[in-house]
C-alpha positions in Angstrom: 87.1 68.5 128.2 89.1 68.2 124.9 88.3 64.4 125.0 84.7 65.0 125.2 84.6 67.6 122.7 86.2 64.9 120.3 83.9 62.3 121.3 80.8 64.0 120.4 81.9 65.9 117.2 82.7 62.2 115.9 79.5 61.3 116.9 78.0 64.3 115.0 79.8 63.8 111.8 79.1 60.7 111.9 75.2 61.2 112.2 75.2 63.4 109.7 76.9 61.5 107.6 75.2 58.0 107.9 71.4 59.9 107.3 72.1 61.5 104.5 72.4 65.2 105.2 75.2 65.4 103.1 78.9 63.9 101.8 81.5 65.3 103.9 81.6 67.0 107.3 83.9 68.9 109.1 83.5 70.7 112.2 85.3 72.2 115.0 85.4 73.8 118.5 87.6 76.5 120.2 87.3 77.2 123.7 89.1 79.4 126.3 89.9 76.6 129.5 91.6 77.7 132.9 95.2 77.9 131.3 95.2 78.6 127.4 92.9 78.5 124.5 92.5 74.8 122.9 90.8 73.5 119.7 89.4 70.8 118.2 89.1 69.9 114.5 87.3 66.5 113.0 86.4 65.9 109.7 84.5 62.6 107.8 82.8 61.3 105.1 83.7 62.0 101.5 84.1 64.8 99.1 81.5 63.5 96.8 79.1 60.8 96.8 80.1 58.7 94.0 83.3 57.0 93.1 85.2 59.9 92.7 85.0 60.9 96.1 88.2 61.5 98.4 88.0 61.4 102.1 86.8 64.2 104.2 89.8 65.5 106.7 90.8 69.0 108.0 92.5 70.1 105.2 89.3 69.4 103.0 88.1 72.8 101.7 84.3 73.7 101.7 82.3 75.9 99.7 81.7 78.9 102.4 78.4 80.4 100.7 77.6 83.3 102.8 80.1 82.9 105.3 81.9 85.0 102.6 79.9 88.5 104.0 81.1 88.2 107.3 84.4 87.0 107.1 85.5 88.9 104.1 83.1 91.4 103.1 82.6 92.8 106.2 86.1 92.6 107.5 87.8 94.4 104.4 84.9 96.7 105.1 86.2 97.6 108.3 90.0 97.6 107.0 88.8 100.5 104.1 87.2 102.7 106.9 90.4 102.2 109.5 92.4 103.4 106.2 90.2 106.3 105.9 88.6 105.3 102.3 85.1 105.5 103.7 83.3 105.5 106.7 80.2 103.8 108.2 78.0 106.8 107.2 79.7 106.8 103.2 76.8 106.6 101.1 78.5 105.7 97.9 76.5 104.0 95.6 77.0 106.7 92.9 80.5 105.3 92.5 79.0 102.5 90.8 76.4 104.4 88.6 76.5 108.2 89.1 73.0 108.7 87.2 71.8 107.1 90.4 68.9 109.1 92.2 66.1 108.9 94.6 66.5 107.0 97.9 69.5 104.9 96.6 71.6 108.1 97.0 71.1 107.7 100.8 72.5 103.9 100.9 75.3 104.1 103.4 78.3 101.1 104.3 76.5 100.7 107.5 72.9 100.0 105.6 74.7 97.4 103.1 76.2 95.6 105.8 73.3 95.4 108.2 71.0 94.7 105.5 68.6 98.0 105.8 69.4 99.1 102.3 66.1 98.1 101.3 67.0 96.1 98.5 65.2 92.9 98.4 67.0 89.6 99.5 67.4 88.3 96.6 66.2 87.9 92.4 67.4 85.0 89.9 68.9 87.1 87.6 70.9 84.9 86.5 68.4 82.6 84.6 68.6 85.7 82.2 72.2 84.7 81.8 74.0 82.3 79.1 76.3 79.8 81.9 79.2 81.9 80.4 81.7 83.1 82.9 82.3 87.0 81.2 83.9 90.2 82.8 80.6 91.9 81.0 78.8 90.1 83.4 79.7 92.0 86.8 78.3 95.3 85.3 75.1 93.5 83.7 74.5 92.4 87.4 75.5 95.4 88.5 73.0 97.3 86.6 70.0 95.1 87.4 70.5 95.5 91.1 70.8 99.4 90.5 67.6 99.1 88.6 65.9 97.4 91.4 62.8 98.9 93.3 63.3 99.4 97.1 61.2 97.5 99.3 61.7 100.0 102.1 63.4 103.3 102.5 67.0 102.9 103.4 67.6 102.0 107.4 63.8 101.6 108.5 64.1 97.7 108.7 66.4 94.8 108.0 66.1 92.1 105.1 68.6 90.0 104.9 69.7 91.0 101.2 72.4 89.1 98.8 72.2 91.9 96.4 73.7 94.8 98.5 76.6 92.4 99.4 77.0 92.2 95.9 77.3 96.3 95.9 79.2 96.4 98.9 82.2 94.5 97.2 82.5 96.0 94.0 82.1 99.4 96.2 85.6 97.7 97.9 87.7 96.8 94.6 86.2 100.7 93.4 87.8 102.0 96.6 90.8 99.4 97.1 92.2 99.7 93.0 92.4 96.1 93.8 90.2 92.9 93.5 88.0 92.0 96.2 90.2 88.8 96.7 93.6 90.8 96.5 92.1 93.1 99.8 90.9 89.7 101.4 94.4 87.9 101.3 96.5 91.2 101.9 94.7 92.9 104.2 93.0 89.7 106.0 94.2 86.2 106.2 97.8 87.2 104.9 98.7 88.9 108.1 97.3 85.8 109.9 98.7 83.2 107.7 95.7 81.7 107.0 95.5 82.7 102.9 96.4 78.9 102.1 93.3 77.8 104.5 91.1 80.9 103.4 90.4 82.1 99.5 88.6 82.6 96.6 89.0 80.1 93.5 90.5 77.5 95.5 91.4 75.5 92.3 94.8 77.7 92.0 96.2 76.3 95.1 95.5 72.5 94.6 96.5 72.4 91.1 94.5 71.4 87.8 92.5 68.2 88.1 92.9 68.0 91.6 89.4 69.2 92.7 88.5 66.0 94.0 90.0 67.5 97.4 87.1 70.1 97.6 84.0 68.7 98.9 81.7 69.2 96.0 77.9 70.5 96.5 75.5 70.9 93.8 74.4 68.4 90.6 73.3 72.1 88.7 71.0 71.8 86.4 71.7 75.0 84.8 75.6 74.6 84.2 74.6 70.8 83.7 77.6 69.8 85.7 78.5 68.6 89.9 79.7 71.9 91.2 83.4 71.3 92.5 85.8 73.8 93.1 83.9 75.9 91.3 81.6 78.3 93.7 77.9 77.2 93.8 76.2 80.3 94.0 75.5 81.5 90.5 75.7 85.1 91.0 79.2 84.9 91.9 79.7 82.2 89.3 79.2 84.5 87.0 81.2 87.3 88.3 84.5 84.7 87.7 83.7 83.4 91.5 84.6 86.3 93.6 81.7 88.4 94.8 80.5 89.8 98.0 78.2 87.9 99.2 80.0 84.3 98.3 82.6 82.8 96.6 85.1 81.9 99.8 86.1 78.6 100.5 87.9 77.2 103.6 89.0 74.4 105.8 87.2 74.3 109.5 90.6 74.9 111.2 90.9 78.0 108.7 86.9 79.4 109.9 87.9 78.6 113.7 91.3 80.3 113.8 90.1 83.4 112.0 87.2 83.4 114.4 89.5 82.6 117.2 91.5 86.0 116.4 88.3 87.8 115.9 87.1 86.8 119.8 90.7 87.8 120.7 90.2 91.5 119.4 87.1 91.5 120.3 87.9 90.9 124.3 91.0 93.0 123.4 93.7 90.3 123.6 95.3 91.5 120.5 94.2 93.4 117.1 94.6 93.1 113.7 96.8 95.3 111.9 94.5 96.0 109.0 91.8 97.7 111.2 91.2 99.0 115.2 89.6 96.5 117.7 87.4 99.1 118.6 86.1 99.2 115.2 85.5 95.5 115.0 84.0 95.6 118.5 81.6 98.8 117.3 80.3 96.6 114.8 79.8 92.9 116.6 78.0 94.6 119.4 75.6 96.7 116.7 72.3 95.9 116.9 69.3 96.8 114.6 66.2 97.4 115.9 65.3 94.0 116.0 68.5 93.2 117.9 68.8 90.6 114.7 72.0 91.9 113.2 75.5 93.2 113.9 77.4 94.9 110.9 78.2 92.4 108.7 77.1 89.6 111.6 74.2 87.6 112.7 72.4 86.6 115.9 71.1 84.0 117.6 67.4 84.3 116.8 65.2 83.7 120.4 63.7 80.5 120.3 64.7 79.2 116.8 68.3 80.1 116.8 70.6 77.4 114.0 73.2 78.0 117.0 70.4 75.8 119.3 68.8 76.9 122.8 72.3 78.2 124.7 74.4 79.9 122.8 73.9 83.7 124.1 72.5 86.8 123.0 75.7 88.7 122.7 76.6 85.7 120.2 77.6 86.6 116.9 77.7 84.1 113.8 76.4 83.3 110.5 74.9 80.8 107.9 75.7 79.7 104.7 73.3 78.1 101.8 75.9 75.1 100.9 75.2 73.8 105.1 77.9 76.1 106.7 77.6 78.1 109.6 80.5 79.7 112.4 78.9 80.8 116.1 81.1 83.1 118.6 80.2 83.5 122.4 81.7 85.8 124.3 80.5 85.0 127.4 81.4 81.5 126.8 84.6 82.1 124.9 83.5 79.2 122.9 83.3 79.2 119.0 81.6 76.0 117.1 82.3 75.8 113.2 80.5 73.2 110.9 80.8 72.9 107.8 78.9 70.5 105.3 77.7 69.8 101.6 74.6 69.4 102.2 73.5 70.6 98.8 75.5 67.7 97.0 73.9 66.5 94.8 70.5 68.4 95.6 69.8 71.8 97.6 66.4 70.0 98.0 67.8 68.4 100.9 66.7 70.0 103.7 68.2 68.2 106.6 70.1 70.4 108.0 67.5 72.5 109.2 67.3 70.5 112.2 70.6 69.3 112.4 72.5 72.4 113.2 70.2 73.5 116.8 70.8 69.3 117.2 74.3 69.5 116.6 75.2 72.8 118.9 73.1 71.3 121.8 74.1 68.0 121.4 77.5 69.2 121.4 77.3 71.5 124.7 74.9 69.3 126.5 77.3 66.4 126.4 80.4 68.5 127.0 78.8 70.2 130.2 78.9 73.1 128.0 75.2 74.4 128.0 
């Protein structure tokens, strides 16, 4: 099985790679056989397109994108309320402005991280913004999102919302007294020993004018340079690249043994010392009313699922903008990570829309899998 799993993911990459869909590749797979747990890690391409360009391999870190609410956010989330700091009901949002009134009093932990706040998915403030990295800038951001108009009254519908991820990690430093990425490394990957393969502003772990390393993504016309070790997602660029909703970069082998240790508290192999497996499980097997969401989580979505036509319902995952994604099956005890630049040098390219279903039922069709 291991050999087949290698086989296709190096056909994969490879595809991916010779058509364009981005630089650099890695992907991997962990699955639960007869005797013990086994995983497999591959990795091509290069960093960046042009000369400068190092090659892909597992240690290459990736921009995470969104992958940052899930496996931070939401996780340091559930370490506050096992500390007692707040609970899933805590509606808190006065912490961070306490003139707030009206409906946005009634925004709880558990709206944020299922997205039924009712804050819309998403405005460009920051084309209001200098490209000037500024500690004034987290509470300029912070006010505008306050200031925003609910769509819908807090937990009558989901929408999948940046901005109250944005919320929901300041709320954590407010709570913590420490920075979002403190919480994340002690509380998190620390305890794991994953913080090296895990973090925020990876540029302070390979050392000054060593980027090269990072797979790079966008050519941005607004900071008029290739994004490279420096997050992509301007929001959290402006907040000094450590935000809520993005900011986290990793290695595949980093995403697929933190998810590994997830699915082991989840199926109650283990637990994390920073919060209950219970409480992990309460919120993985959450649903909204649309069955769409866990806290913090995504699902397969029937019929158009990125995750492809067999992963199952009970499958919990997540996408991010940059061409990164993680999927979980219980049932299976399989996890697939994949992790790309597609946005290098353009987020025009679009590829990868059919490429990840392709690439999860490529992959379990030809392992036997599916």
């Amino acid at each position: 099985m291991k050999d087949q799993i290698n086989i296709a993911l190096r056909t994969l990459c490879g595809q991916a790679v010779a058509e364009g869909l981005c630089s650099g590749i890695s992907a991997g797979v962990s699955l639960a056989g007869k005797k013990a747990r086994f995983n497999c890690v591959y990795g091509c391409g290069s960093t960046r397109f042009d000369h400068l360009g190092q090659e892909v391999n597992e240690q290459t870190m990736f921009d995470l994108a969104s992958l940052t609410k899930p496996l931070c956010t939401a996780l340091s989330t559930f370490a506050l309320i096992d500390a007692g700091l707040f609970t899933w009901q805590s509606a808190c949002l006065s912490r961070l402005d306490p003139d707030l009134s009206g409906e946005k009093n009634e925004i709880s932990i558990e709206h944020l991280l299922a997205h039924s706040s009712g804050l819309p998915a998403y405005q460009p403030y920051y084309q209001g913004f200098e490209p000037m990295v500024g500690r004034e800038n987290i509470a300029t951001l912070l006010r505008l999102i306050l200031a925003e108009p609910l769509i819908h009254p807090p937990g009558s519908q989901s929408i999948y919302s940046d901005l109250g991820f944005i919320l929901l990690g300041r709320l954590i430093e407010l709570y913590a007294g420490q920075p979002l990425y403190h919480v994340f490394r002690q509380a998190i990957t620390g305890p794991l020993g994953l913080d090296r393969h895990l973090r925020f502003l990876p540029l302070g772990a390979v050392g000054q004018g060593e980027q090269e390393c990072i797979a790079a993504t966008e050519q941005c016309q607004w900071r008029q340079i290739i994004m490279q070790g420096e997050v992509h997602d301007e929001h959290c660029w402006l907040m000094g690249g450590v935000a809520g909703h993005a900011g986290l970069f990793g290695t595949a082998g980093g995403v697929l043994s933190l998810c590994e240790h997830l699915l082991d508290c989840w199926r109650g192999r283990t637990r994390h010392p920073s919060f209950a497996d219970g409480l992990l499980r309460q919120a993985l097997e959450w649903r909204d009313d649309a069955g769409r969401w866990g806290l913090g989580f995504d699902r397969p979505t029937p019929g158009q699922s990125s995750s492809g036509r067999t992963f199952s319902p009970n499958s919990v995952g997540h996408l991010g903008f940059t061409g990164t994604s993680f999927w979980i099956d219980p049932e299976r005890e399989l996890i697939v990570v994949l992790l790309t630049n597609r946005v290098h040098p353009s987020r025009e390219n679009t590829k990868i829309r059919q490429f990840r279903p392709y690439f999860h039922d490529y992959l379990l069709e030809k392992t036997g899998l599916a």
